[in-house]
RODO-2510 file (C-alpha; in nm, 4 decimals, decimal comma):
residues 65
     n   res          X          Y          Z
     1     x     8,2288     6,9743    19,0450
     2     x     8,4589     7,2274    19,0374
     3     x     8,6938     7,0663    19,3312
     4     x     8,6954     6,7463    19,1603
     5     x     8,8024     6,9383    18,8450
     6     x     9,0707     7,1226    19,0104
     7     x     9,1693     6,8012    19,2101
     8     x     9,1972     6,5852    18,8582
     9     x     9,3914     6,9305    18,7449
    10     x     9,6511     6,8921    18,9836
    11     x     9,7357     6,5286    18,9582
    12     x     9,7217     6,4743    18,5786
    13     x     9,7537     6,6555    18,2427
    14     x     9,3938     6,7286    18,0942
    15     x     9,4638     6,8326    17,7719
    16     x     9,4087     6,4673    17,6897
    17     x     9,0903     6,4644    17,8409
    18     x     8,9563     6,8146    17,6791
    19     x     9,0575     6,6113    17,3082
    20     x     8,8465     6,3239    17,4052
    21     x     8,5693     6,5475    17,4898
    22     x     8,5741     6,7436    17,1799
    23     x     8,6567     6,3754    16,9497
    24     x     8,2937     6,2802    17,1246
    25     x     8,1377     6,6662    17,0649
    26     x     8,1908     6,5838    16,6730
    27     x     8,1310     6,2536    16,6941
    28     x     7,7293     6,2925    16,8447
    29     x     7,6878     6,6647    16,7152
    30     x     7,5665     6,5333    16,3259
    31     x     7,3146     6,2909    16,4665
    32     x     6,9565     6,3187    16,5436
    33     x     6,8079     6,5711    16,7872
    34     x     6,7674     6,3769    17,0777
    35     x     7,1132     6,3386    17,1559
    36     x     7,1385     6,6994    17,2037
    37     x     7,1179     6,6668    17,5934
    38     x     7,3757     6,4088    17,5627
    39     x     7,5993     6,6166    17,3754
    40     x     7,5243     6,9357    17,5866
    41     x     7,6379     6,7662    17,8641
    42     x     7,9900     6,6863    17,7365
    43     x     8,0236     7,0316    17,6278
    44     x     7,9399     7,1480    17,9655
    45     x     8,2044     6,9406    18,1152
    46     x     8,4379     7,0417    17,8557
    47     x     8,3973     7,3938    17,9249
    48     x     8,4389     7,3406    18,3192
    49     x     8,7223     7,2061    18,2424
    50     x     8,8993     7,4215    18,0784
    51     x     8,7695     7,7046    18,2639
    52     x     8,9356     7,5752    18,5670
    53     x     9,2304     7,4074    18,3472
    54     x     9,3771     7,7772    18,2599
    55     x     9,2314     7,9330    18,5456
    56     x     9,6354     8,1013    18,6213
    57     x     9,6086     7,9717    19,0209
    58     x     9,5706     7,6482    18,8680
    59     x     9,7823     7,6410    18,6220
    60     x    10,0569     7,7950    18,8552
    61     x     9,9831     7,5227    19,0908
    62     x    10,0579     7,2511    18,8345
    63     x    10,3908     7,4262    18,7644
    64     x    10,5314     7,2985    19,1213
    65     x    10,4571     7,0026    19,0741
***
């Protein structure tokens, strides 16, 4: 996960991506309990992401480019 993360970092911008994670975060979070797995799941993504997206190697790297 975390190489495809810092792959995607490197080629695009992911602030978009982080926003569309957090639009579907508020989206499911007011619904019924057994989305919570669902929902977990996009917050775990969202917090790899950015975890890796201002990691300062990475972010240095997408500087060159």
């Amino acid at each position: 996960m975390d190489s495809i993360i810092i792959f995607l970092d490197t080629i695009i911008n992911l602030n978009p991506i982080i926003n569309f994670l957090d639009s579907i975060i508020d989206f499911l979070d007011p619904t019924v309990n057994f989305l919570d797995p669902i929902i977990n799941f996009f917050r775990y993504i969202k917090h790899q992401i950015e975890q890796k997206y201002l990691n300062d190697d990475v972010f240095e790297r997408i500087k060159r480019f």
